[in-house]
N, C-alpha and C positions, 0 to 999 in steps of 0.2 A: 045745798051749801049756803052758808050763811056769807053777810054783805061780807063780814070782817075776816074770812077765811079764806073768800076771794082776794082780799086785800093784799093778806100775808102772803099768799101765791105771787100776785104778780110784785109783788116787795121782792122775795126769793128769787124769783127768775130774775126782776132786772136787775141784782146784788151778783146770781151768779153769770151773768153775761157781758158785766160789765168787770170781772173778776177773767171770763174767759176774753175779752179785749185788749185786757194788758200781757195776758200770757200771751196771746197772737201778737203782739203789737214786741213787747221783750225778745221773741224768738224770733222775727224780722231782724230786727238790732244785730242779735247773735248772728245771722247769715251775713249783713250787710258788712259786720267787720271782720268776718273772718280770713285769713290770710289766703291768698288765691295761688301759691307754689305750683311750680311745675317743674321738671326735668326740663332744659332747652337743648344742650349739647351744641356740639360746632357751628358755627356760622354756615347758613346755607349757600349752596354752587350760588357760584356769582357774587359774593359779596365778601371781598377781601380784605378780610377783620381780620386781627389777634383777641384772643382770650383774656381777660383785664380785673381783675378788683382790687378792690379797697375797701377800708374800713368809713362809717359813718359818724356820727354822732348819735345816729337816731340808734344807735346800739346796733346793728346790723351789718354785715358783708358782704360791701352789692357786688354783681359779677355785671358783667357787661361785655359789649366788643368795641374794640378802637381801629378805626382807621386810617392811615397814614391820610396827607394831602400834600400839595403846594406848598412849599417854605413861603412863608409872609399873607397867603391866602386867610390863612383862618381854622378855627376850627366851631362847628356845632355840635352843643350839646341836645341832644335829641330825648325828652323826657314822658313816657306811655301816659294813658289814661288807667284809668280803675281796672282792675279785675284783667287788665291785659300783659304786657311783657314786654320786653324790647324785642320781640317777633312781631310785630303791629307795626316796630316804626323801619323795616329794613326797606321800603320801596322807598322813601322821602330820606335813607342812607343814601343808598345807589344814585341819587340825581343829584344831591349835595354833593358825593363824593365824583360823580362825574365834572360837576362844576371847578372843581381846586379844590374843595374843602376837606378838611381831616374832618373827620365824625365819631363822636361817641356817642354807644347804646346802651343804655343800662338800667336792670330789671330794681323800679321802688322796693326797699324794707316789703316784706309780709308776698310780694309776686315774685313768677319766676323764678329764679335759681336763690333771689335773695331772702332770709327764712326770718320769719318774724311771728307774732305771736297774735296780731292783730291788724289791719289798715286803720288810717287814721287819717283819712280823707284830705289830707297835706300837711297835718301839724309835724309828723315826726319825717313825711312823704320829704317837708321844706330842708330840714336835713342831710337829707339825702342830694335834694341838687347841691346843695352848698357844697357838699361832701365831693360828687362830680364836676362843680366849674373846678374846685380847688384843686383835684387829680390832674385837668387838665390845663390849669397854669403851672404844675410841677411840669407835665410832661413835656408844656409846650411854652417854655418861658418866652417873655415876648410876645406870643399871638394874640391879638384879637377873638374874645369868646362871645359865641353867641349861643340865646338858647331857642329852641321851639319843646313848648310845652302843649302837650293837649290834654282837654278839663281838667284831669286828676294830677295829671301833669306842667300844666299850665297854673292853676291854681297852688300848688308848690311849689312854685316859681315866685310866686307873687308874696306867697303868705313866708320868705325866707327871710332872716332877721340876724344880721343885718342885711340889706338888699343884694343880691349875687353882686361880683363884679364880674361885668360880663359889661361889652358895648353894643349889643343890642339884643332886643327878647321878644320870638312870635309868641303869640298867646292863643289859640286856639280851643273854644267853645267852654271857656272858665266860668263857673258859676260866681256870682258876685258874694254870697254868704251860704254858708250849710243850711243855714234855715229853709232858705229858698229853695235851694238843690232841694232840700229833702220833701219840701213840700209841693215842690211841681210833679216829683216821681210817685208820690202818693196819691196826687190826686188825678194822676195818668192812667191809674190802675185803681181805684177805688171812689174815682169822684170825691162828691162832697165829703164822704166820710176820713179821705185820705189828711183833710186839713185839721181834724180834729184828731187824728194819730198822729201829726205832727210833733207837737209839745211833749206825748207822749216817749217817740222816738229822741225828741233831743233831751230831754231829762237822764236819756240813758249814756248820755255823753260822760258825765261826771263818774258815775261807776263802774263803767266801762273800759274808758281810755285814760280819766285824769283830766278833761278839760271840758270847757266851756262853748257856747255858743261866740264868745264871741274872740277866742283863742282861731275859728276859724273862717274869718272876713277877708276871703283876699282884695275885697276893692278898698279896704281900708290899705293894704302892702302896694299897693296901683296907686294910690295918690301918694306915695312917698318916693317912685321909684321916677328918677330923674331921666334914665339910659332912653335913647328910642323903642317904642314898643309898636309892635304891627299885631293890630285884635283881629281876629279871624269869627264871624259867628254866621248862622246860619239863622235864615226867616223864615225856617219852619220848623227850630228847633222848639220841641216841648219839657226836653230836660233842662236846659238851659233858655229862659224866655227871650224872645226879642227884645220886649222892652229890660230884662234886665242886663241882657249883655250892652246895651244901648246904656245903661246907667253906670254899669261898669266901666265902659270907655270916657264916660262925662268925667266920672268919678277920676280916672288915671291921668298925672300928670302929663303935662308937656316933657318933650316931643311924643305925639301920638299918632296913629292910622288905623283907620275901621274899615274893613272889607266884608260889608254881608252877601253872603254867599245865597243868591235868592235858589229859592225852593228845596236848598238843604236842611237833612236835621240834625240832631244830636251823631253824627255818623263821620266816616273816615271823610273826611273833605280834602283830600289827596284825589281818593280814591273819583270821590263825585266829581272834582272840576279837574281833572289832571293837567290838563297842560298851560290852563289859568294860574293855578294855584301855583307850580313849577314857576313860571314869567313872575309872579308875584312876588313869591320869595326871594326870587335868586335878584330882583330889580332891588330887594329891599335888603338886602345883605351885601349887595357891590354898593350900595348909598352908603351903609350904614358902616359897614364893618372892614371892605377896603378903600 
């Protein structure tokens, strides 16, 4: 075989592997936004909700459960992470709602009972809270709203325009920019090569969903948002880094509170500090909210 035959070969091979890179790299994307629906059905024993929706902006019919509370206590708005449902937030219902507070749960556009066509990692997600505090100043005129967000949920929180009106917002394990999120998860599972699918993955932003990289920065919505805010992260989180939930908090306006949760990760931090994280919340919502 001659010099120049070998040439053309490995020309070919790396023209088509770098051709099968972007189909693997494309059908990621496809999985990543696809809408995570599920049947929920009634509220589980023990936790005494009515059956609730309303319409969004983000084009969708969220369903949710509400709780009664306390006249004058308050109410929390309680918002999932990715790929999950408001079945993730009913232990952190049950202790809120033991405490006075009325509680709303309610499943983002694209999860759970709410049907969508895509995820959109909070740009239509932000919507949808707005959509929710606003249900619940109808329902509950007069009260004090607050919200607890986590990542997917927390990060919609932040990226809302104009900012919720709500008097205070936990924020728990929020990534400071999609970029970052996307490129800590790649290179979790792929090493080096995950930072180099990066660019790939957010190029697919614009044909995909209609938006930009920078359509979704919640620490740019962090520095505008004036209400008290309590950041929740964990020091062993690898989806969401220390150092940038740390940059995240720099980033967010006064009044603020950071609480890293040592040796937690990306994971339920209900679940891992329970009866910390309980004294936390419930000390920062009687400061905050009554």
């Amino acid at each position: 075989m001659t010099l120049t035959r070998r040439w053309k070969i490995v020309g070919a091979l790396c023209i088509a592997t770098v051709i099968l890179g972007i189909i693997f790299v494309w059908n990621i994307g496809g999985v990543l936004v696809a809408p995570s629906n599920r049947p929920i059905g009634n509220p589980p024993p023990g936790l005494p909700a009515q059956s609730v929706e309303f319409p969004s902006a983000s084009g969708a019919r969220l369903h949710g459960w509400l709780m009664a509370g306390q006249p004058g206590k308050g109410v929390i708005v309680l918002m999932h992470g990715i790929h999950a449902n408001r079945l993730s937030l009913v232990a952190r219902a049950k202790f809120l709602s033991r405490a006075g507070y009325a509680v709303l749960l309610f499943d983002f556009q694209g999860h759970g009972e709410s049907l969508a066509k895509t995820i959109t990692f909070g740009f239509l997600e932000s919507r949808d809270a707005t959509a929710a505090v606003n249900f619940i100043h109808e329902k509950f005129p007069g009260e004090k709203v607050g919200v607890l967000g986590i990542s997917l949920g927390a990060a919609s929180a932040l990226l809302a325009e104009p900012p919720l009106p709500v008097s205070a917002m936990i924020l728990e394990s929020s990534f400071p920019t999609i970029y970052q999120a996307t490129e800590d998860r790649l290179v979790m599972r792929f090493g080096g090569l995950g930072k180099l699918a990066t660019p790939l993955l957010m190029c697919q932003l614009k044909p995909r969903l209609g938006i930009g990289v920078d359509d979704l920065k919640p620490i740019d919505g962090a520095a505008k948002i004036t209400v008290p805010k309590f950041f929740i992260a964990g020091t062993a989180d690898h989806d969401t880094t220390l150092p940038e939930s740390q940059a995240l908090f720099a980033a967010a306006a006064e009044p603020k509170e950071l609480w890293l949760v040592d040796g937690a990760a990306h994971e339920d931090m209900h679940n891992f500090a329970k009866a910390e994280y309980e004294r936390r919340i419930l000390d920062f919502l009687a400061q905050k909210l009554n």
